[in-house]
C-alpha positions in Angstrom: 9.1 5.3 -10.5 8.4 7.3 -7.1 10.2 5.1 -4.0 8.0 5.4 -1.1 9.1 5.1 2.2 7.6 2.8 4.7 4.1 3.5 6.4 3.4 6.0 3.9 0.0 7.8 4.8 -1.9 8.0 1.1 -1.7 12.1 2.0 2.1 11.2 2.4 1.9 9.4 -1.1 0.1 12.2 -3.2 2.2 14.8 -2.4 5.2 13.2 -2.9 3.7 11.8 -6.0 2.6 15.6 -7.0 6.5 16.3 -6.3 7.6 14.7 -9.0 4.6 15.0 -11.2 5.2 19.0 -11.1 9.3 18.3 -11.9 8.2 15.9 -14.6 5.5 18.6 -15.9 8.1 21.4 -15.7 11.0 19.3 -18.2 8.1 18.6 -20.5 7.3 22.4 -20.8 11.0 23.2 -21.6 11.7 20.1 -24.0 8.2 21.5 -26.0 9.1 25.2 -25.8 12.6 24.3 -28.2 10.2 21.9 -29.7 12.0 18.7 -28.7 9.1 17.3 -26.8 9.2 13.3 -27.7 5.6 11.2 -27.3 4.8 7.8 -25.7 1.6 6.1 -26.7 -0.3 5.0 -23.5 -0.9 1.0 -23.5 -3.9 -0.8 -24.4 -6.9 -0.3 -21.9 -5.9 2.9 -20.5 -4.9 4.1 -16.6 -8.9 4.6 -15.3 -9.5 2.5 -12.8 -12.9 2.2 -10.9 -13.0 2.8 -7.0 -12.2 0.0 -4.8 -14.3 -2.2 -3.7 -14.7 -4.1 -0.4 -12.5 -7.0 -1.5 -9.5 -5.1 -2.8 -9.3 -4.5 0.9 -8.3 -8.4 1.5 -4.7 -9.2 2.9 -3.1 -12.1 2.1 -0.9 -13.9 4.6 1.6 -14.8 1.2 2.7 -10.9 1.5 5.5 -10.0 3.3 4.5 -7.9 6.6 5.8 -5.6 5.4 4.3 -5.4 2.1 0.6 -5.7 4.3 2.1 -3.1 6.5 2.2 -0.5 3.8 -0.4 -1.3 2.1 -3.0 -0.6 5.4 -0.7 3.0 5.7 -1.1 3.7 2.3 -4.9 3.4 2.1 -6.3 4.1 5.3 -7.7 7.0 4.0 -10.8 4.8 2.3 -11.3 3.8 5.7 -12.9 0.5 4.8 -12.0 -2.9 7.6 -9.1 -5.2 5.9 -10.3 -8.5 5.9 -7.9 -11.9 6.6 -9.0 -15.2 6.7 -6.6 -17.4 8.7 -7.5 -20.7 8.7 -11.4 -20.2 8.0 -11.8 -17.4 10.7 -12.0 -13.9 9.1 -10.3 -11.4 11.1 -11.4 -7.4 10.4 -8.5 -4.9 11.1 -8.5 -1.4 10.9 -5.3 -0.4 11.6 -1.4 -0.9 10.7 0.4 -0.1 13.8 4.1 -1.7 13.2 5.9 -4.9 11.4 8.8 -7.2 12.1 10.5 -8.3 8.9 12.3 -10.7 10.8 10.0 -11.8 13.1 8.9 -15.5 13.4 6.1 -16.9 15.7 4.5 -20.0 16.9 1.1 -19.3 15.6 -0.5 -17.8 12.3 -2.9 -14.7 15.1 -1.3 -13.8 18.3 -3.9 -11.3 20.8 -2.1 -9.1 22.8 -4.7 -6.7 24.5 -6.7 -5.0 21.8 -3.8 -5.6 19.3 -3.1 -8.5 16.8 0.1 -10.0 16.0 -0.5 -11.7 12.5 2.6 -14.2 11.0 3.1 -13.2 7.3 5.8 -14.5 4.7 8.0 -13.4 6.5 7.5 -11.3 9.3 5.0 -10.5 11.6 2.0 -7.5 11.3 0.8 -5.9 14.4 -2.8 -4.1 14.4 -6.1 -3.5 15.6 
């Protein structure tokens, strides 16, 4: 298990995930060179997984902001629009800029400017 901090950039994610990949790789050298090297099957169905497609890109106003929040930072690198549909309109964002976990507001979209405020459970997302 890596902990990622919030608003992780995926560059952010792979090189901390490469930290502890190389650490991990490194112990595994050692336990194999005195022969002590122990083996976990991999489960059923394997780790590939195909690229994303435009629907993995969907929030869901059920997440937490924050959750939605680092999910934007962490792949903005595909660079594809996150769609949300609140209430039957589907909004197109392309940017996490902040969250309030704590946040509460009157309505599900608030515009301010360029920028959305969008009520999650709980907190509130802002983006463009």
């Amino acid at each position: 298990t890596v902990a990622l901090p919030d608003g992780s950039s995926g560059i952010e994610i792979e090189q901390l995930a490469g930290e502890v990949g190389g650490h991990l790789f490194v112990k595994a050298l050692q336990a194999a060179a005195v022969n002590n090297l122990s083996l976990e099957r991999q489960g059923s169905g394997g780790s590939k997984q195909g690229s994303p497609q435009d629907q993995d890109f969907a929030l869901d106003r059920a997440w937490s902001a924050r959750r939605a929040f680092n999910f934007m930072r962490g792949t903005a690198a595909w660079g594809k629009p996150y769609s949300l549909d609140v209430g039957g309109r589907l909004w197109h964002l392309r940017r996490a800029l902040s969250y309030n976990p704590g946040l509460t507001q009157g309505t599900p979209v608030k515009h301010e400017g360029d920028r959305l405020k969008i009520q999650f459970n709980p907190g509130v997302l802002e983006a463009v």
